[in-house]
C-alpha positions in Angstrom: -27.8 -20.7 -0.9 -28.3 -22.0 2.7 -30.7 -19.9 4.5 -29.0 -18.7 8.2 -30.9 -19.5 11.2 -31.9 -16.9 13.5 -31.6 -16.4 16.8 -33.1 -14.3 19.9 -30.3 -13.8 21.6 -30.0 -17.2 24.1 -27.1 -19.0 23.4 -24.7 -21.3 25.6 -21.3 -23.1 24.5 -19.8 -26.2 26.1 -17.0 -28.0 25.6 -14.0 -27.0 24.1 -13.2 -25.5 20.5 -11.5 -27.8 17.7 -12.2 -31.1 20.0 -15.8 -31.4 21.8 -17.7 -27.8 21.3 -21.3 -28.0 21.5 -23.6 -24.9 21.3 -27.6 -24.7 22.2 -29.2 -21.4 20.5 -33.1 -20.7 20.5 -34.7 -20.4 17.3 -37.5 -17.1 17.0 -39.6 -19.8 17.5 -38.7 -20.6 20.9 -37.8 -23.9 20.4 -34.0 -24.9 21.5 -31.5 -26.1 19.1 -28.1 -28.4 19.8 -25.1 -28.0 17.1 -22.0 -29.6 17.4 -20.0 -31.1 14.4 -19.6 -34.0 13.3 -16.1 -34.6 11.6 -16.2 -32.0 8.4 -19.9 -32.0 9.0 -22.3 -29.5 10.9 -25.8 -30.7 12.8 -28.0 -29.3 13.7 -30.7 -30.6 15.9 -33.9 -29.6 17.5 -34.9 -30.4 21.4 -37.9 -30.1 20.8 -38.5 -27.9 23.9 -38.0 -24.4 25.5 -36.4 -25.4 28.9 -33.3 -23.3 28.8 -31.5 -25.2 32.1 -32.7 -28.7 30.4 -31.1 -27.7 27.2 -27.9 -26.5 29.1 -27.4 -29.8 30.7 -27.9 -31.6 27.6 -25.4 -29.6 26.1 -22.8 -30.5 28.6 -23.9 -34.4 28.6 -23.1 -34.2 24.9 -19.6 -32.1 25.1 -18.8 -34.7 27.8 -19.4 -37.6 25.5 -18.0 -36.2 22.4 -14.7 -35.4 24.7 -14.2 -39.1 26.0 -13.1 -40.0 22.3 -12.1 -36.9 20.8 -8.3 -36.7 20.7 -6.3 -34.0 22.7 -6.0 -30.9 21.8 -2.2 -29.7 19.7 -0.7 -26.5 20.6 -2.3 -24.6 16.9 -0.1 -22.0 17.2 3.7 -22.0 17.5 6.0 -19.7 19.5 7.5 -17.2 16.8 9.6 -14.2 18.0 9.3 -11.0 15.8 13.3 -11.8 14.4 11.9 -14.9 13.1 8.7 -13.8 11.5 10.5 -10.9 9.5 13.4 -13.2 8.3 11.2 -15.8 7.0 9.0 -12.8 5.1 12.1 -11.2 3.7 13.0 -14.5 2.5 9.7 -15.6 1.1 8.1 -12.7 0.2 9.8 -9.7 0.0 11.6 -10.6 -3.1 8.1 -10.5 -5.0 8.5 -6.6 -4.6 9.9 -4.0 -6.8 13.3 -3.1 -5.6 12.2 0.2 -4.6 9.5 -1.9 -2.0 11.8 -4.0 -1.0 14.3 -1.5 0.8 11.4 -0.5 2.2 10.3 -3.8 3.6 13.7 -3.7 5.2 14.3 -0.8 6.8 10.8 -1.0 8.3 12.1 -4.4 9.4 14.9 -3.3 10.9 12.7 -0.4 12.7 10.6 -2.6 13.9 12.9 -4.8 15.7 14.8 -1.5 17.4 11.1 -1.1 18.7 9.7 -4.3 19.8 12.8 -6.8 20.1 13.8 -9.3 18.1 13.1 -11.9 20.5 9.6 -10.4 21.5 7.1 -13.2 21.2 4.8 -11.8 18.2 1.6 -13.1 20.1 2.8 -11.4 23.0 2.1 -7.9 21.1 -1.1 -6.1 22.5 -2.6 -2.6 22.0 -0.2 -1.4 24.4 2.6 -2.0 22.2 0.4 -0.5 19.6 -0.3 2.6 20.9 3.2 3.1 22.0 5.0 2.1 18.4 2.3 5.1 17.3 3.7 8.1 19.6 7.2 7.0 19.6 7.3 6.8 15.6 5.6 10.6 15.8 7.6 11.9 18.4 11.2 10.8 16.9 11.8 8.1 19.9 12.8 5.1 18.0 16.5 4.0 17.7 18.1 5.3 14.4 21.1 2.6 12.9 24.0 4.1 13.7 22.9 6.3 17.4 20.9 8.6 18.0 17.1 8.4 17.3 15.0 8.7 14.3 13.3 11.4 13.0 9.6 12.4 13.7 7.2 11.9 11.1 3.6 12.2 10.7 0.4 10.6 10.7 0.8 9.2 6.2 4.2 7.7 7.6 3.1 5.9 10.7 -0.2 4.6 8.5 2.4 3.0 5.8 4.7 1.5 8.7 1.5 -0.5 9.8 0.0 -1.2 7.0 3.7 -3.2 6.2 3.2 -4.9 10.1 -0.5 -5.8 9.3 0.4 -7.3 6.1 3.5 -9.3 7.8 1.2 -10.6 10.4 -2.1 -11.2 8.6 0.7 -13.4 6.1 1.4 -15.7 9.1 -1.8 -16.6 9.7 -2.2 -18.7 6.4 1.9 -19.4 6.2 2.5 -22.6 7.7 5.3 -24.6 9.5 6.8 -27.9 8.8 4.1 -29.6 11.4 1.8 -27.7 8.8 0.6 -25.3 12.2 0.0 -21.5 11.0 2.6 -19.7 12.2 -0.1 -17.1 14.1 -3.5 -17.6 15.1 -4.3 -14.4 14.9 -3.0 -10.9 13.7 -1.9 -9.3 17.3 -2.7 -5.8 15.8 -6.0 -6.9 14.0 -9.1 -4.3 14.6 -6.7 -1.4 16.0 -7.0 2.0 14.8 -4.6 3.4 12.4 -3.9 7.2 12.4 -5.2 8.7 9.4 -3.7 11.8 8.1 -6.9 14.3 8.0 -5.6 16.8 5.1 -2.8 15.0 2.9 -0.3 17.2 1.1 -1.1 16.9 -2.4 0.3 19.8 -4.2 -0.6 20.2 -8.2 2.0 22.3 -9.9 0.3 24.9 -11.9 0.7 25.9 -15.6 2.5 29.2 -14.6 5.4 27.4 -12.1 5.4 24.8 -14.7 6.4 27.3 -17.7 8.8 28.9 -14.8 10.8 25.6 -14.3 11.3 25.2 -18.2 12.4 28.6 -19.1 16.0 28.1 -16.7 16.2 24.0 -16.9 19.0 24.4 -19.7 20.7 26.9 -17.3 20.4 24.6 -14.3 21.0 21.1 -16.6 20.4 19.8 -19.7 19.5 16.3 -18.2 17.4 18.4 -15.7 15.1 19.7 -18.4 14.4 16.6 -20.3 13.5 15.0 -17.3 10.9 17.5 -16.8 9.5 17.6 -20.3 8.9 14.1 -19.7 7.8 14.2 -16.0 4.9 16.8 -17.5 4.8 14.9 -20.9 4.3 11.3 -19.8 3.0 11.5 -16.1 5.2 9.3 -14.7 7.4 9.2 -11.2 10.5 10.7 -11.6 12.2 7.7 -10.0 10.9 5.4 -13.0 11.9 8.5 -15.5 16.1 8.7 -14.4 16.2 5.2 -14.8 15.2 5.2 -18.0 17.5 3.6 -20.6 17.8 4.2 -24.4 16.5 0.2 -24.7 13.7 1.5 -23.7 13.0 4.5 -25.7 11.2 3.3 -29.0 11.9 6.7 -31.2 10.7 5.0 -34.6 7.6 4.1 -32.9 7.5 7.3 -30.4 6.9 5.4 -28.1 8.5 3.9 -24.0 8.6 0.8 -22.7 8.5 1.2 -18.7 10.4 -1.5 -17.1 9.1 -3.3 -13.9 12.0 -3.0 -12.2 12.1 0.7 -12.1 8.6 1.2 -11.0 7.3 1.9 -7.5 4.4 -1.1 -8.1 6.1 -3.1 -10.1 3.7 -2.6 -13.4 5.4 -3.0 -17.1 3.8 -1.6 -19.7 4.2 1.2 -23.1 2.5 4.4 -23.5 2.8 6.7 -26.6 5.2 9.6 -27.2 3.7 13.0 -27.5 5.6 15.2 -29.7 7.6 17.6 -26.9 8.5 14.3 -25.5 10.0 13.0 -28.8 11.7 16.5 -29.4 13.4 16.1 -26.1 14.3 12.4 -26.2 16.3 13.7 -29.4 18.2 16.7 -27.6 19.1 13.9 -24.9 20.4 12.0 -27.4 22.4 15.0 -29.3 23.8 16.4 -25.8 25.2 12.4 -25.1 24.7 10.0 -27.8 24.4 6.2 -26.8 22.1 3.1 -27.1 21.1 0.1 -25.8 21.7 -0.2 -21.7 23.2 3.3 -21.9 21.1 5.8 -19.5 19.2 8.6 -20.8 19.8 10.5 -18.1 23.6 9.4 -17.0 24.9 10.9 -13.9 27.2 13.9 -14.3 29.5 11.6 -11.7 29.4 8.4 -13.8 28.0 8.5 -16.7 27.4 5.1 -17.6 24.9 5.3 -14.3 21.5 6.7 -14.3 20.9 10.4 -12.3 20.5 9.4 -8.3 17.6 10.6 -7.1 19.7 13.0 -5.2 20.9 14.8 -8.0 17.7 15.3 -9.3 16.2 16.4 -6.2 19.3 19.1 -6.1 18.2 20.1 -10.1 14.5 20.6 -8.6 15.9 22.8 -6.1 18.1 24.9 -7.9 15.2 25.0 -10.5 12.9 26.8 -8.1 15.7 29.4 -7.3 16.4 29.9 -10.7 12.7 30.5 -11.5 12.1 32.7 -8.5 9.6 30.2 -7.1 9.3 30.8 -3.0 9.8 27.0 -2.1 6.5 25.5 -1.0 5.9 22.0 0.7 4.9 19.6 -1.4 5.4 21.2 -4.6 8.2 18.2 -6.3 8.6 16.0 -9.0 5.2 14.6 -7.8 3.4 17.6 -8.3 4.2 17.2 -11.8 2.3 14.1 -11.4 -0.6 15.3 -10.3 -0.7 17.9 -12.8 -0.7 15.2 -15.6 -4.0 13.6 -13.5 -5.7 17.0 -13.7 -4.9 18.0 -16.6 -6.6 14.4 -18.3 -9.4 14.2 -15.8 -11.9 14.5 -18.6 -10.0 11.2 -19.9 -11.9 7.9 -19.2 -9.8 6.7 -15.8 -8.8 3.6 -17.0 -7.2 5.3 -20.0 -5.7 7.2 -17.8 -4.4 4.5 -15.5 -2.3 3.3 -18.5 -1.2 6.4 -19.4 0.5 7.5 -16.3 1.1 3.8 -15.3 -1.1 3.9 -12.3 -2.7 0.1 -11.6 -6.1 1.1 -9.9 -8.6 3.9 -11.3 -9.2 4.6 -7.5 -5.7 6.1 -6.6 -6.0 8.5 -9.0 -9.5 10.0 -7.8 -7.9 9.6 -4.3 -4.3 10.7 -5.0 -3.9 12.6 -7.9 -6.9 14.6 -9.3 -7.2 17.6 -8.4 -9.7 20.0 -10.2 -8.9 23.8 -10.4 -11.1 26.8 -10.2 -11.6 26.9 -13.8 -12.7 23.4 -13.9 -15.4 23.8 -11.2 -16.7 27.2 -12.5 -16.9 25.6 -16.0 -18.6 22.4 -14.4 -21.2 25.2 -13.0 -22.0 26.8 -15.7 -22.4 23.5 -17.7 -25.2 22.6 -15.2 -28.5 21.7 -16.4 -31.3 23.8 -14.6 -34.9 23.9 -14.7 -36.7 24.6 -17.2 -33.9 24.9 -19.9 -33.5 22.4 -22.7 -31.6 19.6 -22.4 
């Protein structure tokens, strides 16, 4: 490995970058230092004194040289307008997203472009805009499709929306043009602070609302209680779960496939089938029997369709009322999710992962787990103190 040189702080630039740049540093020895490069080569070479003005001038002499035969400089970066930049990305990378992604992708698109313009210069974008795409996004001042305005969200929604920008413009910096010029030279957002929400929403359904739900499912649907048998049996997101289709469900094998296409990250792969979730599959099957691309949960409306994610929304909802629950924020379909992650945490993570389809261990400790009081008094008491034995 090449050792860095260090420096005490002097350092002068002549010359231009990309044609006849030439820097003089000081070494901690005092002694002064030219670099410049020489085609795909850097040099480095000592003065062999500690006149800073001297090395100064000799830095200029050799940018002045080095400029007489270097060639002009090319426009590096081309003039791309935001309408541009998100068509070519839809186009070239979008696609490569689950479907579920990709609407995202677009709408944020379209968003964006009701906020900026679609023939705003991307590297025109500054902090300014920035900042301002931040409090209109919270306040509910950006142009909704159709009139009126959109609505106001919080800090988790505005952190997504730029995280999608970020991404779009960090992807022009290495995509390239037919003169082979990167479409940016820079992200225009890079190194600006994104709002963070301080205390995320994560709501864990417990035992008792869980044995709540079940006990009036049959009353409120019978499609609405095997979905959540398998949304507590299997872990998985509810979206990937009414999608599901009797290709497949493995029975003989107890065991389901889970479709990339269906997923929120786009991750295939089979768990196992505990035995609830078997027992249920089979009362889907008696209540409306069918194979192959048929849906397990078909939509009351059409039933060779899968449950909207409307529908079973309206089944959560009516399943609360049913149960006597007082509605609470946050507690969903994905709190069922979160209780499959707490209820394995003393699983090995990466087990885990493939359980609940999950693709990195560390959304899960960030995300999903959530230890109750039990769990932390029994971690206590398990605690090794002085003096005892091991």
């Amino acid at each position: 490995m090449t050792k860095r040189t260090r420096t005490t702080g002097f350092s002068y630039m002549a010359g231009e970058k990309g044609r006849n740049r030439v820097r003089v540093f000081e070494k901690d020895s005092g002694i002064l230092v030219l670099e410049y490069r020489d085609g795909p080569k850097r040099v480095r070479r000592s003065l062999g004194h500690q006149d800073r003005e001297k090395a100064k001038a000799q830095a200029d002499q050799v940018a002045a040289e080095f400029a007489v035969t270097a060639p002009p400089t090319e426009e590096v970066e081309p003039e791309v307008t935001l309408g541009q930049l998100f068509d070519m990305y839809e186009r070239e990378v979008t696609p490569t997203k689950s479907p579920h992604t990709q609407k995202h992708d677009r709408r944020a698109m379209e968003m964006f472009v009701d906020c900026f313009g679609a023939d705003r210069s991307v590297r025109t974008l500054s902090i300014r805009d920035h900042e301002r795409f931040i409090s209109d996004r919270r306040e509910g001042r950006i142009p909704a499709k159709g009139g009126g305005f959109m609505k106001p969200v919080g800090n988790r929604m505005v952190e997504q929306d730029l995280r999608l920008l970020n991404a779009i413009f960090n992807w022009a910096t290495v995509a390239r043009d037919d003169r082979r010029r990167a479409l940016l030279a820079r992200n225009p957002f890079r190194g600006f602070k994104v709002p963070k929400e301080k205390n995320p929403l994560r709501v864990v359904l417990t035992d008792d609302e869980y044995e709540a739900l079940l006990a009036v499912a049959k009353d409120v649907d019978w499609r609405f209680y095997v979905a959540l048998v398998l949304a507590n049996e299997t872990g998985h997101r509810i979206g990937a779960i009414r999608q599901l289709r009797w290709c497949d469900v493995d029975l003989d094998s107890e065991a389901i496939h889970w479709p990339p296409d269906t997923s929120k990250t786009g991750y295939a792969h089979t768990t196992p089938l505990t035995e609830a979730a078997v027992r249920v599959l089979e009362f889907a099957r008696s209540k409306r029997p069918a194979i192959g691309e048929a849906p397990v949960l078909p939509s009351p409306l059409d039933p060779a369709r899968p449950s909207s994610r409307h529908i079973v929304r309206d089944w959560w909802k009516k399943g609360q009322r049913r149960a006597g629950l007082e509605p609470k924020r946050g507690r969903g379909w994905h709190s069922l999710r979160r209780k499959f992650a707490s209820d394995l945490m003393h699983k090995p993570l990466r087990v885990l992962c493939d359980l609940g389809g999950w693709k990195e261990p560390q959304t899960i400790l960030k995300c999903y787990q959530r230890p109750d009081q039990d769990q932390l008094r029994e971690a206590l008491a398990d605690r090794r103190r002085p003096g005892t034995a091991s």
